[in-house]
VEXDREN-2710 file (C-alpha; in Angstrom, 1 decimal):
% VEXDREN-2710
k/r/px/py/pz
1/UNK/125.5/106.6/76.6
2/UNK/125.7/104.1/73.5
3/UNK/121.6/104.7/73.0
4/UNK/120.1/106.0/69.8
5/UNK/117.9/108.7/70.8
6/UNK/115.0/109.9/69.1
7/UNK/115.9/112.4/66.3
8/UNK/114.3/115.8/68.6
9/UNK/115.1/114.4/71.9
10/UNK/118.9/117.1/71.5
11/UNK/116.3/120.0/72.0
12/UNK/114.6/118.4/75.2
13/UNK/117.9/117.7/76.3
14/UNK/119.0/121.0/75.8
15/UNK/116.0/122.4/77.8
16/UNK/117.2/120.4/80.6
17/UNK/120.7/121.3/80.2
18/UNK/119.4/125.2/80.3
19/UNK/120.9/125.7/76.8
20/UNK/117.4/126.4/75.7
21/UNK/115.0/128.8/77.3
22/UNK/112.4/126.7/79.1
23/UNK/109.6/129.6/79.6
24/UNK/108.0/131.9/77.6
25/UNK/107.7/135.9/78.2
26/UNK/105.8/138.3/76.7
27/UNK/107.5/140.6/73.7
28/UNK/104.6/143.2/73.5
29/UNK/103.7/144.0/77.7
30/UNK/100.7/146.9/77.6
31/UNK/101.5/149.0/80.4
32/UNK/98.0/150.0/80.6
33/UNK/96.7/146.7/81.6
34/UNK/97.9/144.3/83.7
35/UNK/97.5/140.3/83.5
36/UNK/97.2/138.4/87.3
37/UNK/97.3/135.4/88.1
38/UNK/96.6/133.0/91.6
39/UNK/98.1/130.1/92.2
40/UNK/96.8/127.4/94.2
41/UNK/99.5/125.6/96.5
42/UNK/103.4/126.3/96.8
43/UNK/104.9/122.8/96.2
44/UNK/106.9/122.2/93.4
45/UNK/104.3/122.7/90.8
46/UNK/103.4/126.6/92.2
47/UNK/107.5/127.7/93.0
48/UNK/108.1/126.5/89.2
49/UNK/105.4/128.4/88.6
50/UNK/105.9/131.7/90.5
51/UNK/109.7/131.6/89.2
52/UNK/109.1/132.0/85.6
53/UNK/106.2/134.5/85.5
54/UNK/108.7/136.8/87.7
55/UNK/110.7/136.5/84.8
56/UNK/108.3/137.4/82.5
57/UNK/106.7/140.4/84.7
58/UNK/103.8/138.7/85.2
59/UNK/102.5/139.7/88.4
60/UNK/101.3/136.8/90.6
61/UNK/100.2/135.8/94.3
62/UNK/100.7/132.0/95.9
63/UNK/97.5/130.7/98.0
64/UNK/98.9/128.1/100.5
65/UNK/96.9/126.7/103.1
66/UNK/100.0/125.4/105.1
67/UNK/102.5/127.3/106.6
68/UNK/105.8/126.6/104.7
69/UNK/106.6/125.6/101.1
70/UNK/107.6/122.4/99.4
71/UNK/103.9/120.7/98.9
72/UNK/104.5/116.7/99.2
73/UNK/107.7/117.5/101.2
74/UNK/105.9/120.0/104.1
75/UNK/103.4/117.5/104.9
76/UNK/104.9/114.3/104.9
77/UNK/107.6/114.1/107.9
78/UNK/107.4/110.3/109.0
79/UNK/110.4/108.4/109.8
80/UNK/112.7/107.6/107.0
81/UNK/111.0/109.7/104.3
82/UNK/112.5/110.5/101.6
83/UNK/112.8/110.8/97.3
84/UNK/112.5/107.2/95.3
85/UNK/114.3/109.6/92.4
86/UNK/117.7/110.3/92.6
87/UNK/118.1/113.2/94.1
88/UNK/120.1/115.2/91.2
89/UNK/117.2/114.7/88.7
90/UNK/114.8/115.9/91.4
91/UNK/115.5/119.3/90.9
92/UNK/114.2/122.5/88.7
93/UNK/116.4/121.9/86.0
94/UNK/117.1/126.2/86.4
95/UNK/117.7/125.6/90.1
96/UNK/120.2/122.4/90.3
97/UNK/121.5/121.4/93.7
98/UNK/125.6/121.0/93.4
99/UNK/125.5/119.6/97.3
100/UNK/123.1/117.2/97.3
101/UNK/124.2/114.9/100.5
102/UNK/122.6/111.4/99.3
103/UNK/122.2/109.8/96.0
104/UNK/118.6/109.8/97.4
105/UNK/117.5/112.6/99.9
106/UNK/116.2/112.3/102.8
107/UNK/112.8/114.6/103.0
108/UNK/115.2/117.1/105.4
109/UNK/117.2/118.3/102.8
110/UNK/114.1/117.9/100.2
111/UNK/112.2/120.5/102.0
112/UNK/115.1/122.6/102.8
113/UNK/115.6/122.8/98.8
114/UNK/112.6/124.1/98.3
115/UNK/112.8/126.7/100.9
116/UNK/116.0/127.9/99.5
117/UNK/114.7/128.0/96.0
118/UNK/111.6/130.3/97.6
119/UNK/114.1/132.5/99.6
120/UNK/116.6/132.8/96.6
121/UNK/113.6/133.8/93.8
122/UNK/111.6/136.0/96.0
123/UNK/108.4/134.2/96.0
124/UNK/108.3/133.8/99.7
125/UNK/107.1/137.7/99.7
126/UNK/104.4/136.6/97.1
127/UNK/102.7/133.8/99.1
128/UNK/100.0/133.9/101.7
129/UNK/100.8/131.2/103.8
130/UNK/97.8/129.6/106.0
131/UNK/95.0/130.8/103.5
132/UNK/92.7/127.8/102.2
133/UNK/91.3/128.2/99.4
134/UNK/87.2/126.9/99.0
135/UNK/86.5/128.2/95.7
136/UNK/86.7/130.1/92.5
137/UNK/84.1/131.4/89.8
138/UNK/85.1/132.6/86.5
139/UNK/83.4/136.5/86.0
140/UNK/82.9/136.6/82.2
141/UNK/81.7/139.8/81.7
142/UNK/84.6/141.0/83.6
143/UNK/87.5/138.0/82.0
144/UNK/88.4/137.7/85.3
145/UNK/88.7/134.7/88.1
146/UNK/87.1/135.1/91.7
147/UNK/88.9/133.0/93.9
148/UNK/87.0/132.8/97.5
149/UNK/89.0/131.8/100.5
150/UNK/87.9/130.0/104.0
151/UNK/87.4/133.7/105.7
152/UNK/85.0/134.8/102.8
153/UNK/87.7/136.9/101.1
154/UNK/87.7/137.0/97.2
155/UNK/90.4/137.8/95.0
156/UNK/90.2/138.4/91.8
157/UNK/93.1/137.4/88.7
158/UNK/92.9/137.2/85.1
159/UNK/94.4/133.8/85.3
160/UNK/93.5/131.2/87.7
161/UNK/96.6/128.0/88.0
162/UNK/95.6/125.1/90.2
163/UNK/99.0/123.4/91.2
164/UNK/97.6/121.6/94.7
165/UNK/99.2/118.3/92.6
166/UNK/97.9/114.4/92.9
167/UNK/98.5/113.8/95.9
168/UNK/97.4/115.6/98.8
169/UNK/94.4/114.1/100.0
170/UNK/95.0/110.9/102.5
171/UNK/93.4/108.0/101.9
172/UNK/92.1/106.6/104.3
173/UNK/90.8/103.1/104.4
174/UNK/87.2/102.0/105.5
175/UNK/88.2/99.7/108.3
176/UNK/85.6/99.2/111.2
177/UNK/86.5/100.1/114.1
178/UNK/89.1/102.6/113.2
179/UNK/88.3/105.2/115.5
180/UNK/87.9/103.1/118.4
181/UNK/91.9/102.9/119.0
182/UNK/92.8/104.2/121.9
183/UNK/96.6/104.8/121.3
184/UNK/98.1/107.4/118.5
185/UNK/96.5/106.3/114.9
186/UNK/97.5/108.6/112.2
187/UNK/98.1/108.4/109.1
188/UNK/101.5/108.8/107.4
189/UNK/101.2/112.4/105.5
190/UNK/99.8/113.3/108.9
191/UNK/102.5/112.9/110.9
192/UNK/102.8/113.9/114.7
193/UNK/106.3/115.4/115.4
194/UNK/106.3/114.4/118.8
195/UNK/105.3/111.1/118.5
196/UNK/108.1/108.7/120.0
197/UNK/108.3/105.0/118.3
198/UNK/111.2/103.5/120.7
199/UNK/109.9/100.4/122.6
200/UNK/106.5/100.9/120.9
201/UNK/104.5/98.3/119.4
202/UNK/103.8/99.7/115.8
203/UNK/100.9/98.5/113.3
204/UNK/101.2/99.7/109.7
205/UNK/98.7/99.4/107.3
206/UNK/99.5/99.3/104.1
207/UNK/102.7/98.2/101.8
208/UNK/103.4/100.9/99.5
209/UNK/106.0/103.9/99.0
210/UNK/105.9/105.3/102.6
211/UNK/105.7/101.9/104.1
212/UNK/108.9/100.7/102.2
213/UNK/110.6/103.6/103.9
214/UNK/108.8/104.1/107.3
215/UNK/109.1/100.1/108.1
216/UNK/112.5/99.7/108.0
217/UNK/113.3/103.4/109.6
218/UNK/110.4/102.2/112.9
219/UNK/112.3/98.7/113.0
220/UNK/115.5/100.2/114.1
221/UNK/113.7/101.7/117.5
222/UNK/110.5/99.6/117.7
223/UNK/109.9/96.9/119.9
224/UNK/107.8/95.5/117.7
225/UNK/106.8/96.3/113.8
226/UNK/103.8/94.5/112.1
227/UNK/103.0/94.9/109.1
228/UNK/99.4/94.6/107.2
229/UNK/99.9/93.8/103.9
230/UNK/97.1/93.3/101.1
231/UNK/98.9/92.6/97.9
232/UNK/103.3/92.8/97.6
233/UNK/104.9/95.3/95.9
234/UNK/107.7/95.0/93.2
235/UNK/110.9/96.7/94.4
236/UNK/113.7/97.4/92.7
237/UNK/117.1/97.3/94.0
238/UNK/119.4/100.8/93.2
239/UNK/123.5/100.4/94.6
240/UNK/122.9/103.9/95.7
241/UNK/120.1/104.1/97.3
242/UNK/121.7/104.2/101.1
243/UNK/124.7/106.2/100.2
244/UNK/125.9/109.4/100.5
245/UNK/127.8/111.5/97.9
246/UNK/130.8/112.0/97.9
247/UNK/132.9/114.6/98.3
248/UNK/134.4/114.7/94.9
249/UNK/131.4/114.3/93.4
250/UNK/130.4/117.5/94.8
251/UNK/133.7/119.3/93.9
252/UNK/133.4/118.4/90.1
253/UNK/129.8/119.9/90.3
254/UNK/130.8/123.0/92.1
255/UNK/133.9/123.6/89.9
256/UNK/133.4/121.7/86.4
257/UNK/131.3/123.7/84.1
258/UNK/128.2/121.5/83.1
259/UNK/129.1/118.6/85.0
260/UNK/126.1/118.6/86.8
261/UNK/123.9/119.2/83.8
262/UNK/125.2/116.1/82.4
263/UNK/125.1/114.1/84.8
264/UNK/121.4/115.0/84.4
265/UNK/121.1/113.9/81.3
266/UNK/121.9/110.9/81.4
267/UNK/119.8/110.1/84.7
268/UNK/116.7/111.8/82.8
269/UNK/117.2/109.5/79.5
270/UNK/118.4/106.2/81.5
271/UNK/115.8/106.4/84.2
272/UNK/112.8/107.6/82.4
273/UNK/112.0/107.3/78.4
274/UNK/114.3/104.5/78.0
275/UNK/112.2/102.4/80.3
276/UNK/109.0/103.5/78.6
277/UNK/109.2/100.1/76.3
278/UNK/108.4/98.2/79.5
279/UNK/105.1/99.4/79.8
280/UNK/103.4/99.0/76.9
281/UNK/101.3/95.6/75.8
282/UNK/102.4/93.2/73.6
283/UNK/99.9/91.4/72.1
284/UNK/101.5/88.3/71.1
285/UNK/103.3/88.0/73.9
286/UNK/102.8/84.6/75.1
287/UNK/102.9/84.5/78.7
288/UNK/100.4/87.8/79.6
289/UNK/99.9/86.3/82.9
290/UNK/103.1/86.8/84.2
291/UNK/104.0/89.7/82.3
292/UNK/103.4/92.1/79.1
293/UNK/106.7/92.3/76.9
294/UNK/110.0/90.3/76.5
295/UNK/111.7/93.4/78.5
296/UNK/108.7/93.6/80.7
297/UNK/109.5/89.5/81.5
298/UNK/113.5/89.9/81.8
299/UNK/112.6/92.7/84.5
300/UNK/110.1/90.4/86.3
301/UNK/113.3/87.7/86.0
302/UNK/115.9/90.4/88.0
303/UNK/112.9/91.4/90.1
304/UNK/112.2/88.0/91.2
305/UNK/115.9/87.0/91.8
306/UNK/116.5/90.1/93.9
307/UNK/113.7/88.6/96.4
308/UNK/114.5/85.1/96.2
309/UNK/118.1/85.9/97.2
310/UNK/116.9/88.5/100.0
311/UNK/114.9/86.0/101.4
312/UNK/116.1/82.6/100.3
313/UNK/116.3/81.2/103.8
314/UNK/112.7/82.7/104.2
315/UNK/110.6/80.5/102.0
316/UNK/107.0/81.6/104.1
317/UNK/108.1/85.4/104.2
318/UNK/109.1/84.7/100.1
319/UNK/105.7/83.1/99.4
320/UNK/103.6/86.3/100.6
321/UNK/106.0/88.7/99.6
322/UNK/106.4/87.9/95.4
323/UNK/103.5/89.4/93.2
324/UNK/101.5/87.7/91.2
325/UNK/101.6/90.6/88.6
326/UNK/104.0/92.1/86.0
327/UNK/106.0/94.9/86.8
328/UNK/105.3/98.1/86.7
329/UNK/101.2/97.0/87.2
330/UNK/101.5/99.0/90.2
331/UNK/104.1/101.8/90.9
332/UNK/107.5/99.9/91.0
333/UNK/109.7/101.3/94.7
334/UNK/113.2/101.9/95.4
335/UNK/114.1/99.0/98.2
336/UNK/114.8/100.6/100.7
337/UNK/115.9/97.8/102.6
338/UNK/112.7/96.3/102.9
339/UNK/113.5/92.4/102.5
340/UNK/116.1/93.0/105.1
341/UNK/113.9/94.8/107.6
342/UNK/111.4/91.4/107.1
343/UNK/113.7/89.1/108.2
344/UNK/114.4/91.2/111.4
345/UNK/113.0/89.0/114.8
346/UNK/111.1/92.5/115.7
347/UNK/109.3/92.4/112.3
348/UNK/106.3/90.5/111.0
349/UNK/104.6/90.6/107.9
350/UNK/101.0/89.4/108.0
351/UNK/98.2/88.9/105.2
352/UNK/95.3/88.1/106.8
353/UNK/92.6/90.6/105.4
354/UNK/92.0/93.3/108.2
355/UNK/88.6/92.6/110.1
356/UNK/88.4/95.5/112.1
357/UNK/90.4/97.6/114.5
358/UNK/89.8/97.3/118.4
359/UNK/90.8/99.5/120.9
360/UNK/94.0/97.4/121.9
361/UNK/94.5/96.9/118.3
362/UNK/94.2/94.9/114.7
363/UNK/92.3/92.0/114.4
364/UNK/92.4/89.8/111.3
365/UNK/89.8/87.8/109.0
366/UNK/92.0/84.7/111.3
367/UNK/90.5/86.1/114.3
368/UNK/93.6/87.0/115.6
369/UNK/94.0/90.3/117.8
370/UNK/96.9/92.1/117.3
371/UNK/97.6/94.1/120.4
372/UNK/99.6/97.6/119.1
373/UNK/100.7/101.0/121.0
374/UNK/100.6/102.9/117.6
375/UNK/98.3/102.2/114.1
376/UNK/100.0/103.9/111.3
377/UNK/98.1/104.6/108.0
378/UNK/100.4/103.7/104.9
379/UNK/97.6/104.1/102.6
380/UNK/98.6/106.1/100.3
381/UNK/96.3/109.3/99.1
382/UNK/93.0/109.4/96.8
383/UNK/94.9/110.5/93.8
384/UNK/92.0/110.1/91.8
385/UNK/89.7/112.5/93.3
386/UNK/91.2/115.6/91.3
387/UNK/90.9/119.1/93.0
388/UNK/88.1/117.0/95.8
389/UNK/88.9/119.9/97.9
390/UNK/88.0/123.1/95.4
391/UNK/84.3/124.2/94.0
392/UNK/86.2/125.6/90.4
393/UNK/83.0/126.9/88.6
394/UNK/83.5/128.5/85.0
395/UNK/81.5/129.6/82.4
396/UNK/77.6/130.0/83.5
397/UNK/78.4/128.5/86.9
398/UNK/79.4/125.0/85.7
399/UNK/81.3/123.3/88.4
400/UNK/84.5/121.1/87.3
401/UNK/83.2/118.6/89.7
402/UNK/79.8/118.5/87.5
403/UNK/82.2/118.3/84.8
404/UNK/84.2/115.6/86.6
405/UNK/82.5/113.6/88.6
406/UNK/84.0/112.6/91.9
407/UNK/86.8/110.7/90.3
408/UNK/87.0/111.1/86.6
409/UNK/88.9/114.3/86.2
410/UNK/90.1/115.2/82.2
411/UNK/91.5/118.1/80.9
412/UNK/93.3/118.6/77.6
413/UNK/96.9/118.0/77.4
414/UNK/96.3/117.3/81.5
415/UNK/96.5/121.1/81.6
416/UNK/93.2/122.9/80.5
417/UNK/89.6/122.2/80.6
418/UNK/87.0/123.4/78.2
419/UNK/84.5/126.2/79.7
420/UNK/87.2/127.1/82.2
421/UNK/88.9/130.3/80.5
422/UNK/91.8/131.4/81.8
423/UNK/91.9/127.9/84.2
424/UNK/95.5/125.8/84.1
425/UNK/96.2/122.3/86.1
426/UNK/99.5/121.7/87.3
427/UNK/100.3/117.6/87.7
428/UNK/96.8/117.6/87.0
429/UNK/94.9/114.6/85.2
430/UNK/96.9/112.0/83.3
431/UNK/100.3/113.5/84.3
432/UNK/102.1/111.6/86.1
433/UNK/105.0/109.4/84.6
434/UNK/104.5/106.0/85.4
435/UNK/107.8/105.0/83.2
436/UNK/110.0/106.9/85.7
437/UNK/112.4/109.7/85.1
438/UNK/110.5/112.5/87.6
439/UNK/107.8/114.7/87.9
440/UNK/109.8/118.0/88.4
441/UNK/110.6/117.6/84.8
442/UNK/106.6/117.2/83.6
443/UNK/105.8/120.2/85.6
444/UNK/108.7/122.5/83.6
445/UNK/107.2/121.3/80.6
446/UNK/103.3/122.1/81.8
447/UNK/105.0/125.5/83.0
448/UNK/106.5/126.2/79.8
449/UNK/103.4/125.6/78.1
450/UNK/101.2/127.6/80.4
451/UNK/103.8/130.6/80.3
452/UNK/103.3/130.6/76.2
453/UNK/99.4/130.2/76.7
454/UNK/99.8/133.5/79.1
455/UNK/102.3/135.4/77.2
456/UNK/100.2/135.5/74.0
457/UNK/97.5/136.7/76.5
458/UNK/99.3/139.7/76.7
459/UNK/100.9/140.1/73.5
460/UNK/97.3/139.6/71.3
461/UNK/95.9/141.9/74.0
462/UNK/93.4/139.1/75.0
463/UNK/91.1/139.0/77.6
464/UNK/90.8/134.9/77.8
465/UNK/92.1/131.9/76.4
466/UNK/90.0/128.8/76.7
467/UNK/91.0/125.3/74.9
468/UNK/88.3/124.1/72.1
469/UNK/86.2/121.3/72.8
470/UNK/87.0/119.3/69.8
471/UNK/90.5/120.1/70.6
472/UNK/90.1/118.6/73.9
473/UNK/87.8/115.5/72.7
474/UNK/90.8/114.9/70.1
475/UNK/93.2/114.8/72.7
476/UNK/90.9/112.7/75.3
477/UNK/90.5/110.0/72.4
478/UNK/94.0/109.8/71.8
479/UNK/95.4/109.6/75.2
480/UNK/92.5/107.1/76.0
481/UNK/94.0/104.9/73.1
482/UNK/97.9/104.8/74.3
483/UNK/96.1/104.3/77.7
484/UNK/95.0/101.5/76.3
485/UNK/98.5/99.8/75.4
486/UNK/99.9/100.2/78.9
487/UNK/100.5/97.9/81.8
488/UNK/97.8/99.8/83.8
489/UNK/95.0/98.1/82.3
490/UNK/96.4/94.3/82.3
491/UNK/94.4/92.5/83.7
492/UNK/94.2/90.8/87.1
493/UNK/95.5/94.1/88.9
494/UNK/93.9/96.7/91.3
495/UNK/95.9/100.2/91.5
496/UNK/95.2/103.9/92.8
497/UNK/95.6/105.0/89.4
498/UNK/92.0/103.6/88.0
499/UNK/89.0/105.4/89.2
500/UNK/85.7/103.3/90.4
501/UNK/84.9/102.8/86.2
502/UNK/88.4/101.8/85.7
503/UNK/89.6/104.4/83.7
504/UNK/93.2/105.5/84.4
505/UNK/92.8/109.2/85.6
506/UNK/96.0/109.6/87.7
507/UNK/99.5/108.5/84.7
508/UNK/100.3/109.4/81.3
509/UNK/101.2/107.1/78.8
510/UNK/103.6/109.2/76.9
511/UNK/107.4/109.2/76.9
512/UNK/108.9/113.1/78.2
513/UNK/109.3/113.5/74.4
514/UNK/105.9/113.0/73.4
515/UNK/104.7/115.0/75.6
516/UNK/107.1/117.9/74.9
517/UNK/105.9/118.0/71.4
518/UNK/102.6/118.3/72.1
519/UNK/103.0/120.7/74.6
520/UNK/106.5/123.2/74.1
521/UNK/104.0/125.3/71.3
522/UNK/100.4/125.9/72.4
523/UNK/98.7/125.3/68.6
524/UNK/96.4/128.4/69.2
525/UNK/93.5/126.9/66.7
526/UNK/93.1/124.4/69.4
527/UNK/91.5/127.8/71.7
528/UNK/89.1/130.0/71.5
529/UNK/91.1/133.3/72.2
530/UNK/88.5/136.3/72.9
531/UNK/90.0/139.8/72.7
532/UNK/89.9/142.5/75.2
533/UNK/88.6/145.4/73.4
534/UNK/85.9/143.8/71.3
535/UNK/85.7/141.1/73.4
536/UNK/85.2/139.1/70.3
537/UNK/86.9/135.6/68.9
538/UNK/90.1/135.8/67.5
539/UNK/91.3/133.4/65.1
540/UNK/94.5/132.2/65.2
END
């Protein structure tokens, strides 16, 4: 690729590449006892999940309060959904996808992935579909987790994994008047299958990812699409974005040993740690107000010729829709044809603040009434508010949301929480990758770092793990610190990933590779590890 890697990244790689084993099993099972777990939700994070503790016979049941798999890609059906990574990095590196149809995928052939990779591991028998789950108590004296579903029954598991992920919980804005709309009004993770949008008159609130791809998708059937938007979004333009894949692309990964995994590679390096650089704060940088870096500045440069030309005959629409702030201050989209869809005569873009919303419609801060048919909620979710939805209570009865807070939710290495025995997030705090790259290939390396925390449960015979609190203070101050140096705390910038003090709860600022090494070997003197027969401290 004509890049000097970092002198470990060849072991990452070959994790990717499945040269390496990516999960850990246990070398000393105990026939006499057996180690459980639950886990919460079967998106991505929970089928990653399921997959490798089959492997390493640990047995384990799925709690999913919808009815089908695939998380993110179950819930969200609006028009035009779909991946904003390309689609052959967005896959469990042990479970690639030679048949891909579109450089991106459509969310079709996303969910249909994840159904296969269900079907084809077996852990469709393992999940109980339609079961919410309300809580969960850690039993000490037993080193065991109660988790209490909606109907009142309790299960009980040595290990309790939370991989419900970021975002899952709408957001959904406090506009007055809201409910007083008498047409559909929905928001876009809450889609309605049977909800028409030819001829319609369609309001959508909001600018962000599933606006870029449910505008232009409405526009081609709408009479009329108009569009609220508070602040513009930077979007970059990808060649293959709207294509399909070829067919001899496919034939060379069906036939040519490791073509696939390459091709991987060099999408994982070239679309995520390479473009970490861009993120992080230069101090002597000497234009901060427009953007952080020298490479941070050249990408504002592309950025802002890419929507000069797309709307260059479109000077109002071109005033309202370049931001003010570097890229990357907010999540940076995939175009998917959204400059395009603006200059369409059904299309308008408006930004005048929302006053309220009438029956008949929108009306803006302008007094204007906006008469719609349909009110769509593009408003993202409230990533923030980690695990709003579960009462998680651990040693003594503490709940994590004591812990917590409503939106301040920490946990060492984004993964484990001190007091919580036994307790592992999936894509939990701090572990999403604003850089790029994509998530499926955080949540192997969470997975291969909770397999190792659960396979020495077995082999040292304990009856809990449980991370230090120094251990986790270390971590907290360090990742507060790189925090720090990144684009999300410029200033001049409002974005879902602060929480209401402005701490950034929701991204991590480490490269894949940082992250690796602090994860791929649990250091066990960073837990308290009690064994099951004494029921004592062991010491690593």
């Amino acid at each position: 690729m004509g890049d000097r890697l970092p002198e470990d990244y060849g072991r990452l790689l070959g994790e990717e590449l499945g040269a390496y084993p990516r999960a850990s099993v246990p070398s000393r099972p105990d026939p006499d006892r057996e180690v459980s777990v639950v886990i919460v939700g079967a998106g991505a994070s929970g089928l990653c999940l399921a997959v490798r503790l089959a492997e390493a016979g640990i047995p384990y049941v799925v709690l999913e309060k919808g009815h089908d798999v695939g998380g993110t890609w179950n819930d969200n059906t609006y028009p035009g959904c779909g991946v904003d990574t390309p689609s052959h990095l967005y896959s469990l590196s042990f479970a690639p996808n030679p048949q891909w149809s579109r450089y991106f995928a459509r969310r079709g052939e996303l969910a249909r992935y994840w159904r296969d990779l269900a079907d084809e591991h077996g852990v469709r028998s393992k999940i109980r579909f339609g079961t919410e789950v309300t809580g969960a108590t850690w039993d000490d004296d037993a080193a065991e987790w109660v988790t209490t579903l909606s109907t009142g029954e309790e299960i009980r598991s040595t290990a309790l994994v939370s991989a419900v992920g970021l975002l899952n919980v709408p957001s959904i804005p406090a506009i007055a008047g809201l409910d007083s709309f008498e047409g559909p009004c929905l928001h876009t993770a809450r889609w309605d299958a049977d909800l028409d949008l030819t001829g319609q008159r369609v309001a959508v609130i909001g600018t962000g990812a599933s606006a870029m791809q449910l505008v232009p998708a409405a526009s081609k059937v709408a009479a009329e699409v108009r569009v609220f938007q508070r602040s513009p979004q930077w979007a970059m333009p990808h060649p293959l974005q709207p294509r399909e894949v070829p067919e001899a692309v496919h034939f060379l990964n069906r036939h040519v040993p490791w073509y696939q995994g390459w091709y991987r590679l060099r999408l994982f390096w070239r679309m995520g740690d390479k473009l970490h650089g861009l993120l992080q704060i230069d101090p002597d940088f000497a234009h901060p107000d427009r953007a952080i870096n020298r490479g941070n500045d050249g990408l504002r440069r592309l950025l802002t010729g890419f929507v000069q030309a797309s709307l260059k005959d479109r000077p109002d629409l071109l005033e309202k829709s370049l931001p003010t702030y570097p890229p990357y201050g907010k999540r940076l989209l995939v175009d998917h044809g959204w400059y395009r869809t603006l200059l369409k005569d059904n299309v308008e873009l408006v930004t005048d603040g929302i006053s309220e919303v009438t029956p008949k419609g929108v009306r803006t801060a302008d007094g204007v009434e906006h008469e719609a048919d349909v009110v769509v909620l593009a408003t993202g979710f409230n990533a923030v508010k980690v695990l709003e939805t579960l009462d998680i209570r651990g040693r003594d009865g503490r709940a994590l949301h004591e812990l917590w807070g409503s939106d301040d939710g920490r946990a060492h290495l984004g993964i484990s929480v001190p007091g919580f025995p036994n307790f592992f997030c999936l894509y939990g705090p701090n572990t999403n990758t604003g850089h790029g790259g994509t998530v499926i290939a955080g949540t192997e390396i969470q997975v291969q770092h909770v397999t190792a925390l659960l396979s020495t449960l077995v082999d040292e015979r304990l009856a809990s793990v449980e991370v230090r609190q120094e251990a986790f203070d270390r971590y907290d101050a360090e990742l507060g610190e790189a925090l720090d140096r990144t684009i999300w705390n410029h200033r001049g910038m409002d974005t879902y990933y602060r929480n209401s003090k402005g701490r950034i709860v929701t991204n991590s600022p480490w490269q894949y590779i940082e992250y690796w090494r602090r994860t791929h070997e649990p250091v066990l003197a960073d837990f308290h590890l009690r064994a099951v027969d004494e029921r004592a401290e062991v010491t690593a």
